[in-house]
Structures are given as structure tokens and as C-alpha cells.
ROPANU-765643 format. One record per atom (N, C-alpha, C, O): atom name; x, y, z; residue in one letter; residue number from 1. Coordinates in steps of 0.05 Angstrom, whole numbers, plus 5000, padded with zeros to 4 digits. Atoms other than C-alpha are relative to their C-alpha. Layout:
BEGIN
<pt name="CA" X="X" Y="Y" Z="Z" resn="a" resi="NUM"/>
...
//
This chain:
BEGIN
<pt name="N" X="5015" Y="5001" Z="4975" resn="x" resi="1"/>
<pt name="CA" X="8575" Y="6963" Z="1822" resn="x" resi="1"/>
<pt name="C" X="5019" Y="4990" Z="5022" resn="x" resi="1"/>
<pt name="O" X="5034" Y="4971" Z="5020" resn="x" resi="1"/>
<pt name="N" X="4981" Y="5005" Z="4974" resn="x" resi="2"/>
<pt name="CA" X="8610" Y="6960" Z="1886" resn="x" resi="2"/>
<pt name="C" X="4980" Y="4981" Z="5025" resn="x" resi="2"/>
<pt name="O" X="4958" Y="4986" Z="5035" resn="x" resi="2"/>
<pt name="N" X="5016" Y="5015" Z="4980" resn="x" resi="3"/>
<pt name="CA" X="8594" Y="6903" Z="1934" resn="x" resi="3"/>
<pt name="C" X="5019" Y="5007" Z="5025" resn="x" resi="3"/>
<pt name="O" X="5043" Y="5002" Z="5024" resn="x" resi="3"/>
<pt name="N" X="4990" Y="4989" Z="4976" resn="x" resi="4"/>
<pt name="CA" X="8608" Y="6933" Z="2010" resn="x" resi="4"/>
<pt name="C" X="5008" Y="4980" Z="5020" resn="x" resi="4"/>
<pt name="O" X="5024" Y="4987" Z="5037" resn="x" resi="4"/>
<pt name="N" X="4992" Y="5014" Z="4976" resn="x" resi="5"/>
<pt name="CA" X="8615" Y="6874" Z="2054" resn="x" resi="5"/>
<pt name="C" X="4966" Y="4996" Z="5015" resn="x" resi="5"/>
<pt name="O" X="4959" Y="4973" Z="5020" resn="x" resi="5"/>
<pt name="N" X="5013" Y="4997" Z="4987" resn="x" resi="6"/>
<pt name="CA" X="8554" Y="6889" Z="2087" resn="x" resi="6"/>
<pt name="C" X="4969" Y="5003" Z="4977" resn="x" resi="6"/>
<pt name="O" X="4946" Y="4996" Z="4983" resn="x" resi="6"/>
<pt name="N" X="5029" Y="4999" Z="5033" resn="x" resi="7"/>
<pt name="CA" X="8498" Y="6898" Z="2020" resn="x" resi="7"/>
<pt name="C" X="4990" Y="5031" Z="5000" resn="x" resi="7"/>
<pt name="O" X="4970" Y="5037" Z="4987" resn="x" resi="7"/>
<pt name="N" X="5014" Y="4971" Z="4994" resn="x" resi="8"/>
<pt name="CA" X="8484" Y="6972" Z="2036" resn="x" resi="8"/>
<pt name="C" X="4995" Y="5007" Z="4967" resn="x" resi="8"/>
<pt name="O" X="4974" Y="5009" Z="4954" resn="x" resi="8"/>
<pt name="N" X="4995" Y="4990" Z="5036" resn="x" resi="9"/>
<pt name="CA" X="8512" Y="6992" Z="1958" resn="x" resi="9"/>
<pt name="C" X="4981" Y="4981" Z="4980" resn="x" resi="9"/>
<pt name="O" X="4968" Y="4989" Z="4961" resn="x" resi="9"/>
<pt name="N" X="5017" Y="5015" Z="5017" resn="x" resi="10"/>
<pt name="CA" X="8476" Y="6932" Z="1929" resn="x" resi="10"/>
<pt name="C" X="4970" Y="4997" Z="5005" resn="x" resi="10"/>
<pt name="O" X="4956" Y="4986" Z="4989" resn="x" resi="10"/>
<pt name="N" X="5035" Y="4999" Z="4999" resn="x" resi="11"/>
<pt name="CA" X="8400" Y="6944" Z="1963" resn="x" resi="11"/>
<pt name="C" X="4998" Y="5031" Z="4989" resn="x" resi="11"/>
<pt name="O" X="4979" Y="5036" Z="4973" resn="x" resi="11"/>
<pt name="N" X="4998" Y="4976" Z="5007" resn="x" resi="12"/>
<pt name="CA" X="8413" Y="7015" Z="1950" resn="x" resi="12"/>
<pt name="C" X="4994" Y="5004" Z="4968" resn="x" resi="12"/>
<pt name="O" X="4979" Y="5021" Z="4958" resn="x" resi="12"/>
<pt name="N" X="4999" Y="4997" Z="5033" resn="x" resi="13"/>
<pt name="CA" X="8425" Y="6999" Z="1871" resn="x" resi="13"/>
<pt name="C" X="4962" Y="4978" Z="4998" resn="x" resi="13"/>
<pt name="O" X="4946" Y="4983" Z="4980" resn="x" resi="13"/>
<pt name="N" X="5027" Y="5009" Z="5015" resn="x" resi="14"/>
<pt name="CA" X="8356" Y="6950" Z="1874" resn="x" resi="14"/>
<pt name="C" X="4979" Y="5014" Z="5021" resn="x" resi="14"/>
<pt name="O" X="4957" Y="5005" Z="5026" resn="x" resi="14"/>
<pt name="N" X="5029" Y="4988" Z="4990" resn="x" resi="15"/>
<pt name="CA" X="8315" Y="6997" Z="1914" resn="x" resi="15"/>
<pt name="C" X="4999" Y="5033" Z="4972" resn="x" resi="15"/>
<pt name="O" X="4982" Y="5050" Z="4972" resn="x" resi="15"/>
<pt name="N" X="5010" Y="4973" Z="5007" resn="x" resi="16"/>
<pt name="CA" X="8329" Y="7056" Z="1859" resn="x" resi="16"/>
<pt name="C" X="4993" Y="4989" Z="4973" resn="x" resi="16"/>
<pt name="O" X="4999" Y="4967" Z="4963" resn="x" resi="16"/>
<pt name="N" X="5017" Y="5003" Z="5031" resn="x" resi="17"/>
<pt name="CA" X="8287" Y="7067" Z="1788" resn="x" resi="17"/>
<pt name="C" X="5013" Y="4988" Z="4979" resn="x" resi="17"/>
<pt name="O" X="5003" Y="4982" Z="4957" resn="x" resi="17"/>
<pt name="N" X="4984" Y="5015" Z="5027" resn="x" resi="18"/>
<pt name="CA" X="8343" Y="7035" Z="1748" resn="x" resi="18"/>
<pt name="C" X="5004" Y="4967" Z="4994" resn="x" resi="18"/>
<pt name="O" X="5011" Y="4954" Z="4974" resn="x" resi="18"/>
<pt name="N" X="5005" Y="5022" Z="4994" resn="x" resi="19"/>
<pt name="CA" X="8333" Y="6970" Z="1781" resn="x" resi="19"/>
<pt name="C" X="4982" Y="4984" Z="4983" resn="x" resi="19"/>
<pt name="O" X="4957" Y="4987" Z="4985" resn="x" resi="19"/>
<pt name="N" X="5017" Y="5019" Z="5023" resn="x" resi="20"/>
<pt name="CA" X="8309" Y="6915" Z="1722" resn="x" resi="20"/>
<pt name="C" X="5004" Y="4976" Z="5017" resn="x" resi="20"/>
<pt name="O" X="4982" Y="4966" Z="5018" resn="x" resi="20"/>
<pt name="N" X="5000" Y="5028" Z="4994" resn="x" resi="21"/>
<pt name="CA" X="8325" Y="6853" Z="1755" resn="x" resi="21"/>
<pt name="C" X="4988" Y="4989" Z="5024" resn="x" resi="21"/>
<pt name="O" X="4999" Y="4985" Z="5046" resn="x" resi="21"/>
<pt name="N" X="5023" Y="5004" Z="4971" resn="x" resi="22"/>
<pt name="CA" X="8266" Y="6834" Z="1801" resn="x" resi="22"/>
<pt name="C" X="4998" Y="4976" Z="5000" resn="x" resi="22"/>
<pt name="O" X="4996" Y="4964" Z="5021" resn="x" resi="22"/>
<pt name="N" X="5007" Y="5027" Z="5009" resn="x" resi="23"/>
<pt name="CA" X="8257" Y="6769" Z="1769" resn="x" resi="23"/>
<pt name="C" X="5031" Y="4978" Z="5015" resn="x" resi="23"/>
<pt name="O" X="5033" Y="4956" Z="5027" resn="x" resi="23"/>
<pt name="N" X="4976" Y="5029" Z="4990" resn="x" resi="24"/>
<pt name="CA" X="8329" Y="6739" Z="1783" resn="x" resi="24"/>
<pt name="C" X="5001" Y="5009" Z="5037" resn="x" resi="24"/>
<pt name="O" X="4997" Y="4990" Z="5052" resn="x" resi="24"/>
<pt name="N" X="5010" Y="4997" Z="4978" resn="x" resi="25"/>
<pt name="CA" X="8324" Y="6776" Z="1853" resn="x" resi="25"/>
<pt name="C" X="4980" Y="4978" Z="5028" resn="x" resi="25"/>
<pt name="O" X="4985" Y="4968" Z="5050" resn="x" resi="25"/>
<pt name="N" X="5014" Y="5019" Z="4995" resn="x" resi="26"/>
<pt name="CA" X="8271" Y="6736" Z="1870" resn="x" resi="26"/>
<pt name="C" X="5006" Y="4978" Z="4997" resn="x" resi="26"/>
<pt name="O" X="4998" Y="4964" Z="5015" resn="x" resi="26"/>
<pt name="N" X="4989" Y="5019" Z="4998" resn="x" resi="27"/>
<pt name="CA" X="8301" Y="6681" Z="1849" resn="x" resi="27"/>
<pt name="C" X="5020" Y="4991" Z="5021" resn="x" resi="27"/>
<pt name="O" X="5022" Y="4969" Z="5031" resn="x" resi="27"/>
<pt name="N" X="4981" Y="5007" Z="4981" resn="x" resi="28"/>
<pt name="CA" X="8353" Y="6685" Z="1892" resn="x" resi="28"/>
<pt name="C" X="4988" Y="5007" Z="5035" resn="x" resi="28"/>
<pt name="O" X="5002" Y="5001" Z="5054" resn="x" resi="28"/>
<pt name="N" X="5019" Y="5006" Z="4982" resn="x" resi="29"/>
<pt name="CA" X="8305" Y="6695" Z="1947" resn="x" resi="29"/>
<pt name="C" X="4986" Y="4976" Z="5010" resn="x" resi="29"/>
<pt name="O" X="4982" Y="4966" Z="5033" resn="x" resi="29"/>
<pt name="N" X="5004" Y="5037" Z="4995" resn="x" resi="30"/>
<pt name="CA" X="8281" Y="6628" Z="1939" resn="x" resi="30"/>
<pt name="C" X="5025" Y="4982" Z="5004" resn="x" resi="30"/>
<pt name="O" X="5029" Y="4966" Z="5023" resn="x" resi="30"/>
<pt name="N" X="4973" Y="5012" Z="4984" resn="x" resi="31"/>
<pt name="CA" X="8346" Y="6603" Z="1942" resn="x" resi="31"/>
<pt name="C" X="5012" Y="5004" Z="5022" resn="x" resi="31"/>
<pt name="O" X="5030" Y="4988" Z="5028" resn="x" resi="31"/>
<pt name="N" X="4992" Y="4990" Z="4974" resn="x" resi="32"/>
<pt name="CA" X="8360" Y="6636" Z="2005" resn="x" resi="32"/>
<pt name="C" X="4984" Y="4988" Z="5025" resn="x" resi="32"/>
<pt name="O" X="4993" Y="4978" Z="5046" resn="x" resi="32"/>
<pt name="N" X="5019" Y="5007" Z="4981" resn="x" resi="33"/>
<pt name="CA" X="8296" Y="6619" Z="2041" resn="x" resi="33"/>
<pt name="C" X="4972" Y="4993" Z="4982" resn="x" resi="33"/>
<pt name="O" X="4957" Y="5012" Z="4977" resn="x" resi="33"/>
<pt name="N" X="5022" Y="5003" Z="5020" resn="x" resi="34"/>
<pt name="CA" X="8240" Y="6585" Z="1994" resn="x" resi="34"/>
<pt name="C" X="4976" Y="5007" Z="5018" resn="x" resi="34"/>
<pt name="O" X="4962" Y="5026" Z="5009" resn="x" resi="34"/>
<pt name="N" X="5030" Y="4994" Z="4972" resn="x" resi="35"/>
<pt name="CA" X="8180" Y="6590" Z="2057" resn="x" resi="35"/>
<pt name="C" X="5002" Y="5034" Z="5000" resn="x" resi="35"/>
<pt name="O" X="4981" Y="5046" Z="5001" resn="x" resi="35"/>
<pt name="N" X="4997" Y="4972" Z="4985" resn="x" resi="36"/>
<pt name="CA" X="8207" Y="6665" Z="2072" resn="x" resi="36"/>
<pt name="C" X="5009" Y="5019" Z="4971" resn="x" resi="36"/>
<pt name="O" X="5016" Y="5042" Z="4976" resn="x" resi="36"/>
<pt name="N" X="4989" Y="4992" Z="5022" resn="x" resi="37"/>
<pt name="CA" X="8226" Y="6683" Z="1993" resn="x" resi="37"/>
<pt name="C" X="4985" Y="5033" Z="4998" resn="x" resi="37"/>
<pt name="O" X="4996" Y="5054" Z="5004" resn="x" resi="37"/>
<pt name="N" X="5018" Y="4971" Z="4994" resn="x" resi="38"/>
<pt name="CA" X="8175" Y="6743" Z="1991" resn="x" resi="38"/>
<pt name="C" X="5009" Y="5025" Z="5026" resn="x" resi="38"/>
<pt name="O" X="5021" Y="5046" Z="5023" resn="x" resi="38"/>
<pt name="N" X="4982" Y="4978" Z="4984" resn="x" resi="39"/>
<pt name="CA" X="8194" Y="6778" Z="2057" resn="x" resi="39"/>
<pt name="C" X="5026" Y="4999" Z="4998" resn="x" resi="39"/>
<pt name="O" X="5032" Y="5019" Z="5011" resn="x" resi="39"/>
<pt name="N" X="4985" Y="4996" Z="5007" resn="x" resi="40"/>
<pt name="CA" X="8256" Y="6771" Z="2039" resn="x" resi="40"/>
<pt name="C" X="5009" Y="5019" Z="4980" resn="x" resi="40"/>
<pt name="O" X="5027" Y="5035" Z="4982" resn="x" resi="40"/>
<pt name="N" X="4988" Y="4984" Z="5022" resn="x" resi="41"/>
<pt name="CA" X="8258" Y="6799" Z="1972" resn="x" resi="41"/>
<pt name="C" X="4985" Y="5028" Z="5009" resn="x" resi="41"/>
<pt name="O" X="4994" Y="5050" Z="5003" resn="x" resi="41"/>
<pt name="N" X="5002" Y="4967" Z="4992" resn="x" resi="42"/>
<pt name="CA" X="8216" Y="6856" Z="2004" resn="x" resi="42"/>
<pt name="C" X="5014" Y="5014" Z="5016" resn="x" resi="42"/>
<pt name="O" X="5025" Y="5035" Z="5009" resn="x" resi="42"/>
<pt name="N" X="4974" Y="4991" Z="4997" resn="x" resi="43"/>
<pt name="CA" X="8259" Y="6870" Z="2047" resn="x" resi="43"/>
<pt name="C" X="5033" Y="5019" Z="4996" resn="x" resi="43"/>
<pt name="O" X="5048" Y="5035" Z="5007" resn="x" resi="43"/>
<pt name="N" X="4974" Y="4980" Z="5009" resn="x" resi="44"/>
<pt name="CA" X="8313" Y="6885" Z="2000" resn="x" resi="44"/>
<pt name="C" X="4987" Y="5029" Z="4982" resn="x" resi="44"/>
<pt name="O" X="4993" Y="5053" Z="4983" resn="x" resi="44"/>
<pt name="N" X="5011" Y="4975" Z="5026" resn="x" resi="45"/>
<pt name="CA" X="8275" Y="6928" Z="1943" resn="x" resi="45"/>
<pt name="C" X="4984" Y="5020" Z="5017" resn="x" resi="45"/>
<pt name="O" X="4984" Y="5042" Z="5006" resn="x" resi="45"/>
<pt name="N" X="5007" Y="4971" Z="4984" resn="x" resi="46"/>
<pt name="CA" X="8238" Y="6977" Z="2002" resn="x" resi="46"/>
<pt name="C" X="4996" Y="4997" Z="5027" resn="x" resi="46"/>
<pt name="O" X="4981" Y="4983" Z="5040" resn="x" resi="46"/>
<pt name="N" X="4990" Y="4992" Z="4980" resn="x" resi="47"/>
<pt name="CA" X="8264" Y="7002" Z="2057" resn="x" resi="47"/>
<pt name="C" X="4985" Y="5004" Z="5020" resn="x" resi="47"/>
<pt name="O" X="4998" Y="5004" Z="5041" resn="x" resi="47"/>
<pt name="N" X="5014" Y="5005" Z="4983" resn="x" resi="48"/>
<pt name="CA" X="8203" Y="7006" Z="2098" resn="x" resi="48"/>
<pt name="C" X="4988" Y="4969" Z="5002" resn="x" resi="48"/>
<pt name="O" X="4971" Y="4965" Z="5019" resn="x" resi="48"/>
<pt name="N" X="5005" Y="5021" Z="4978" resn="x" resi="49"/>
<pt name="CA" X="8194" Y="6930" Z="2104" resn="x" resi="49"/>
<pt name="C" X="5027" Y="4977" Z="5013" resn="x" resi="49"/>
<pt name="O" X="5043" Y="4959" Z="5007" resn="x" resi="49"/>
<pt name="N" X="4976" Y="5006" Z="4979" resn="x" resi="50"/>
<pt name="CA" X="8236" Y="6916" Z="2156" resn="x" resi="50"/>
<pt name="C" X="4988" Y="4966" Z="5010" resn="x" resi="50"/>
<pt name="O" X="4965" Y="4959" Z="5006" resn="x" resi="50"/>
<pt name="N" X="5004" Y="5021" Z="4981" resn="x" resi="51"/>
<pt name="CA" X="8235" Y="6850" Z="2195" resn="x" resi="51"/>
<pt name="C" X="4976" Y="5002" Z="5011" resn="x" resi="51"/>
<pt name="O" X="4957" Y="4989" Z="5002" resn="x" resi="51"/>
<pt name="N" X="5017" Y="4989" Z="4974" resn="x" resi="52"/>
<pt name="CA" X="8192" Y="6884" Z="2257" resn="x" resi="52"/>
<pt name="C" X="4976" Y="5010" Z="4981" resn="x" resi="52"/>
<pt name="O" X="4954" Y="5011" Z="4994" resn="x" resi="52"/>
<pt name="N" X="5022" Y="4982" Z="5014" resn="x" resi="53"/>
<pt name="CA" X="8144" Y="6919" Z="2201" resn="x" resi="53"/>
<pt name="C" X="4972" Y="4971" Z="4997" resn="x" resi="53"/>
<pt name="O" X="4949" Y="4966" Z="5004" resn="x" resi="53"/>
<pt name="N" X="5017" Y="5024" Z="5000" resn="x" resi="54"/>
<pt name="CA" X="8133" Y="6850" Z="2177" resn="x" resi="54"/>
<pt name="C" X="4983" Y="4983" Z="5003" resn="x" resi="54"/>
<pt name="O" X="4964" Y="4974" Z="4990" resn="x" resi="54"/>
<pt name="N" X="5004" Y="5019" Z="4980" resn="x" resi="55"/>
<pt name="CA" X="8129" Y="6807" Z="2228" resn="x" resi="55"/>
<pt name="C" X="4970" Y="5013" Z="5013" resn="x" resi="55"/>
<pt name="O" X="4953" Y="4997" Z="5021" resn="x" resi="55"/>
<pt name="N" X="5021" Y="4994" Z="4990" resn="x" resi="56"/>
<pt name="CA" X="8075" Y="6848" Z="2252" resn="x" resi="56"/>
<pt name="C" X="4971" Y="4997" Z="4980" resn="x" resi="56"/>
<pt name="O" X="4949" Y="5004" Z="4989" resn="x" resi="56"/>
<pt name="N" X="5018" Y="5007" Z="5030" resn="x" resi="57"/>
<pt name="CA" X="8031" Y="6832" Z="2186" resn="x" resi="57"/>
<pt name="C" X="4995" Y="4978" Z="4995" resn="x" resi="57"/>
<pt name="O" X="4973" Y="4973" Z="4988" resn="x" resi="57"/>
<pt name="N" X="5002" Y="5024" Z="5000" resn="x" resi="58"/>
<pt name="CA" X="8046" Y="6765" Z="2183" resn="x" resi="58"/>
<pt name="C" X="5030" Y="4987" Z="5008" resn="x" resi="58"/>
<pt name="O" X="5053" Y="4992" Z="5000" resn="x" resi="58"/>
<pt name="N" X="4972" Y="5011" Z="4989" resn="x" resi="59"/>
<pt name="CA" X="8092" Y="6719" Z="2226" resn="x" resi="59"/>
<pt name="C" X="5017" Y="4990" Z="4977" resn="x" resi="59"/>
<pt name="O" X="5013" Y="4982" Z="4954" resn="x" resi="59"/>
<pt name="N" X="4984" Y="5013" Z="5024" resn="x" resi="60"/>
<pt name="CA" X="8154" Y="6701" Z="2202" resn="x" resi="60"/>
<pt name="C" X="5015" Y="4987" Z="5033" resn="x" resi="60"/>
<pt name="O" X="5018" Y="4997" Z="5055" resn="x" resi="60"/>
<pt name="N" X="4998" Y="5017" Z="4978" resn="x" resi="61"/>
<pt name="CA" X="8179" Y="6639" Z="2243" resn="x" resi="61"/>
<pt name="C" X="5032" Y="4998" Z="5006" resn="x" resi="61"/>
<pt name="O" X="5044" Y="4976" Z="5009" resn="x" resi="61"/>
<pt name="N" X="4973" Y="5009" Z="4999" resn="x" resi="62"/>
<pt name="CA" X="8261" Y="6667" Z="2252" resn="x" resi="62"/>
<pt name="C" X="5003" Y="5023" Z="5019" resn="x" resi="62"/>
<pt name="O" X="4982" Y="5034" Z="5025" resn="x" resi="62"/>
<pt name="N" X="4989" Y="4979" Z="4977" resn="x" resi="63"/>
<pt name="CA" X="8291" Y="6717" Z="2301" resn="x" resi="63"/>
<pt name="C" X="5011" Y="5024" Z="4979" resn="x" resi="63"/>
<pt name="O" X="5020" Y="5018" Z="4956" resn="x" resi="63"/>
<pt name="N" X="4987" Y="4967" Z="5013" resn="x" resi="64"/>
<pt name="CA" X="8315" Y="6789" Z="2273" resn="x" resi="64"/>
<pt name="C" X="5013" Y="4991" Z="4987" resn="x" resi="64"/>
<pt name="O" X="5011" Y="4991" Z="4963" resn="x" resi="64"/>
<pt name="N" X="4965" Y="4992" Z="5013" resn="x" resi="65"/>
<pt name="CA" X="8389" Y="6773" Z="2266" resn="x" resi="65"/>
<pt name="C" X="4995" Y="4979" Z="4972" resn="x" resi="65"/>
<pt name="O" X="5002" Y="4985" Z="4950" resn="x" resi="65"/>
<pt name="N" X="4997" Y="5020" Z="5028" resn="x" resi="66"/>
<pt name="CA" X="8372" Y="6705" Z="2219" resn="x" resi="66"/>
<pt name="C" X="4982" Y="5003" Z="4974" resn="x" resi="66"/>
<pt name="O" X="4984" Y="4992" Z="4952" resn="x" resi="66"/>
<pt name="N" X="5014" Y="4996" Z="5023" resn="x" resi="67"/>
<pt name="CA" X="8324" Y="6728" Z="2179" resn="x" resi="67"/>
<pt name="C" X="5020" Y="5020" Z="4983" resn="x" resi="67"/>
<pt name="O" X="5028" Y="5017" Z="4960" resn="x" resi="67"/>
<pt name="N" X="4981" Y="4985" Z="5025" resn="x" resi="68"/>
<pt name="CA" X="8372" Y="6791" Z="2160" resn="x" resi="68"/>
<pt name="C" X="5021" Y="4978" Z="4991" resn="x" resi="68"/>
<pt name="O" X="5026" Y="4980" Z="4967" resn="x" resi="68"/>
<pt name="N" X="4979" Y="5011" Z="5010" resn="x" resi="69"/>
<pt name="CA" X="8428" Y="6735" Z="2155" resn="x" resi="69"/>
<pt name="C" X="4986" Y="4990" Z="4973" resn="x" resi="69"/>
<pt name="O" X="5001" Y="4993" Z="4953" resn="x" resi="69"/>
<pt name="N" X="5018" Y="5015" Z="5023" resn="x" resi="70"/>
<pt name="CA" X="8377" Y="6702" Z="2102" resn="x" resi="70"/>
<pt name="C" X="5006" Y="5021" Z="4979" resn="x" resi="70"/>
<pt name="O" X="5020" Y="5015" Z="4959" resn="x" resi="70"/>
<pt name="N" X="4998" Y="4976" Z="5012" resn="x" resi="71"/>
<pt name="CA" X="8376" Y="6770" Z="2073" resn="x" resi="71"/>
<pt name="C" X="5026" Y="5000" Z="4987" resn="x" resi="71"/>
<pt name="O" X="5026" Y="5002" Z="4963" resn="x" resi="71"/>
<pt name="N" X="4977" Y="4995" Z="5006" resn="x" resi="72"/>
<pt name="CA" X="8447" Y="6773" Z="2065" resn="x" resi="72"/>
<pt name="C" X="5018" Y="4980" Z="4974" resn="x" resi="72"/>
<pt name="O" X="5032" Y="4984" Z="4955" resn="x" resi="72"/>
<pt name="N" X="5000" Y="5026" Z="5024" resn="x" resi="73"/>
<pt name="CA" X="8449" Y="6700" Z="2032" resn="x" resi="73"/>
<pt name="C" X="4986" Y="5007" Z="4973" resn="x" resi="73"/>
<pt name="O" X="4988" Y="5000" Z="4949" resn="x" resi="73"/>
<pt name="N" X="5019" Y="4995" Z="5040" resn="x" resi="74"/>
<pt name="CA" X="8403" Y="6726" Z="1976" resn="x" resi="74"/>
<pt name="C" X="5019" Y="5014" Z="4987" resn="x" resi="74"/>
<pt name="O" X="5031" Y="5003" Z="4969" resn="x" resi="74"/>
<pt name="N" X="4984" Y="4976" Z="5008" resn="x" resi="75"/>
<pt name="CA" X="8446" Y="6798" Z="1966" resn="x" resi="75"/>
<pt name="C" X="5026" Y="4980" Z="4992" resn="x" resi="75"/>
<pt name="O" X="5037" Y="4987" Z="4971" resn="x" resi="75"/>
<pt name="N" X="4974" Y="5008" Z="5006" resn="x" resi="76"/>
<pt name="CA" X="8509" Y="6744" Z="1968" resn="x" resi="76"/>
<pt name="C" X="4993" Y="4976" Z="4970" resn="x" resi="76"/>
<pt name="O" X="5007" Y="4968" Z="4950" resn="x" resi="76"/>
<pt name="N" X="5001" Y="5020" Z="5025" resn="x" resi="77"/>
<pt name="CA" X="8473" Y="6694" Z="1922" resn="x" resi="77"/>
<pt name="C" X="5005" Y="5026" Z="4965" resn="x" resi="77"/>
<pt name="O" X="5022" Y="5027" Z="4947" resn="x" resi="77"/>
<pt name="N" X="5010" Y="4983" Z="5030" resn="x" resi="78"/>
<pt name="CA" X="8444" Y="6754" Z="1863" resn="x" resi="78"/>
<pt name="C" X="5028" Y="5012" Z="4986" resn="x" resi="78"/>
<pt name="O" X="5034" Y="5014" Z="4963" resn="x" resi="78"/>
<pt name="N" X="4973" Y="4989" Z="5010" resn="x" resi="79"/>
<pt name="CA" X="8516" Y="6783" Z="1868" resn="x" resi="79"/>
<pt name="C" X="5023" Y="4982" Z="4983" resn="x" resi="79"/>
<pt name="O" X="5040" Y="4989" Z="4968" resn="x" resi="79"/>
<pt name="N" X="4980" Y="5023" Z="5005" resn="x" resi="80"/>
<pt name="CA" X="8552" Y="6717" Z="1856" resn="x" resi="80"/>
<pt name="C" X="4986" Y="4988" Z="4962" resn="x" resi="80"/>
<pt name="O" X="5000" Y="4979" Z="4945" resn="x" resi="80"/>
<pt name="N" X="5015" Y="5001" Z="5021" resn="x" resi="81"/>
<pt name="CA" X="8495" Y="6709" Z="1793" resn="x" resi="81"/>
<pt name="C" X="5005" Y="5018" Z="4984" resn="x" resi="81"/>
<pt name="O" X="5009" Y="5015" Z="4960" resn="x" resi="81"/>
<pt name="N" X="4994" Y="4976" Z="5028" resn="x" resi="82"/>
<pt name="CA" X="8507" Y="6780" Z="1766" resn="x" resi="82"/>
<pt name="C" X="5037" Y="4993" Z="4992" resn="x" resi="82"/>
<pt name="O" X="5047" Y="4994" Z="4969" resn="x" resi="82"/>
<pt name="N" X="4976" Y="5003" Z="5015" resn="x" resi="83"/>
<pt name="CA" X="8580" Y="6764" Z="1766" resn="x" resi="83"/>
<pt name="C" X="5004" Y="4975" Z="4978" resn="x" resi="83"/>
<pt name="O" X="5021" Y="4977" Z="4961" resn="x" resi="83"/>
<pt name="N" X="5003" Y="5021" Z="5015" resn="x" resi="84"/>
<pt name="CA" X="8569" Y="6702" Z="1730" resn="x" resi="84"/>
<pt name="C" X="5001" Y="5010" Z="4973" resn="x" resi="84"/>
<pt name="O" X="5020" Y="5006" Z="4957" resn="x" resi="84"/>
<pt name="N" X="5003" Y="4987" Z="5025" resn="x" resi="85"/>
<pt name="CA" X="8533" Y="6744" Z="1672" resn="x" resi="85"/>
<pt name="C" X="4971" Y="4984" Z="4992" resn="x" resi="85"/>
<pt name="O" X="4962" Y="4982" Z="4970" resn="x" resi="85"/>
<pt name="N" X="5027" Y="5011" Z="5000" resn="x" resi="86"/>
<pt name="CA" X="8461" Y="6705" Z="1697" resn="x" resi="86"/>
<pt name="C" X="4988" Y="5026" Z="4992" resn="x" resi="86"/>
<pt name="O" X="5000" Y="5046" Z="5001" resn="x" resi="86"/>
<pt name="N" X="5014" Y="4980" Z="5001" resn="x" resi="87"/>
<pt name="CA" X="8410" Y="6757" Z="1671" resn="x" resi="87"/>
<pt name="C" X="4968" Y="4988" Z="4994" resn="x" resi="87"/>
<pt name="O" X="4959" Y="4975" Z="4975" resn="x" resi="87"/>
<pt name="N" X="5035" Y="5017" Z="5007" resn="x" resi="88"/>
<pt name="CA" X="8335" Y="6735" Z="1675" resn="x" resi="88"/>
<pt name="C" X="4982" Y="5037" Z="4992" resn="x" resi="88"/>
<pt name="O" X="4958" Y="5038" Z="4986" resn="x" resi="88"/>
//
């Protein structure tokens, strides 16, 4: 699995049907943002909830850019877990 710099390759691999690991995912969603762990992890696994989709559903109390940064902390935590050889 190729990690890009940016998470494109790694939401890409947990938004498609081969994707098992929802559980550590989420985990690392809470570690990212425990209040915001949910939009977060939706977020990464489908591509229609965006920030703006969200936010319009139910507030989320961060600006665009930090919530994706939050985003980015999860994708950097799950990656730093799969290399470990964490598997929940």
C-alpha cells in the first residue's frame, strides 16, 4: 500500500470493498478527534461526506481546513498502526 503524502491512496484503499478494517479506523478516529471521531471516520470511508455535507446535518464546531487536518491525523495515525502490524 502506498502512502502519498496527502491520503488520496489510503482513503481510496478504505473507501473500496476490500476494506476490513473499520474497527481500528475508528479507532484512530478517536484518537484524532474523540468529540468529532464519527465525522471523521465518515469522511474517510465515503466520499460524499464531505465537511460542507456535514456540517449542514449537524454542526461540527472547526473550520474546513482543521477538521480535514484532523482527517489527516487519523489517515497518519491508522497508517503508523498498520505499519506496526496493529490489526483489530
Amino acid at each position: 500500500m502506498c502512502w502519498d503524502g496527502d491520503g488520496e491512496e489510503i482513503k481510496k484503499y478504505c473507501r473500496s470493498k476490500e476494506f476490513d478494517k473499520h474497527d481500528l479506523l475508528m479507532q484512530c478516529a478517536v484518537a484524532a478527534y474523540p468529540e468529532l471521531s464519527e465525522q471523521i471516520y465518515l469522511s474517510i470511508i465515503d466520499k460524499n461526506q464531505t465537511y460542507d455535507r456535514q456540517n449542514k446535518n449537524k454542526y461540527i464546531p472547526l473550520s474546513r481546513g482543521d477538521f480535514y487536518g484532523y482527517q489527516r491525523k487519523c489517515l497518519w495515525i491508522f497508517m503508523d498502526m498498520l505499519r506496526m502490524g496493529v490489526n483489530l
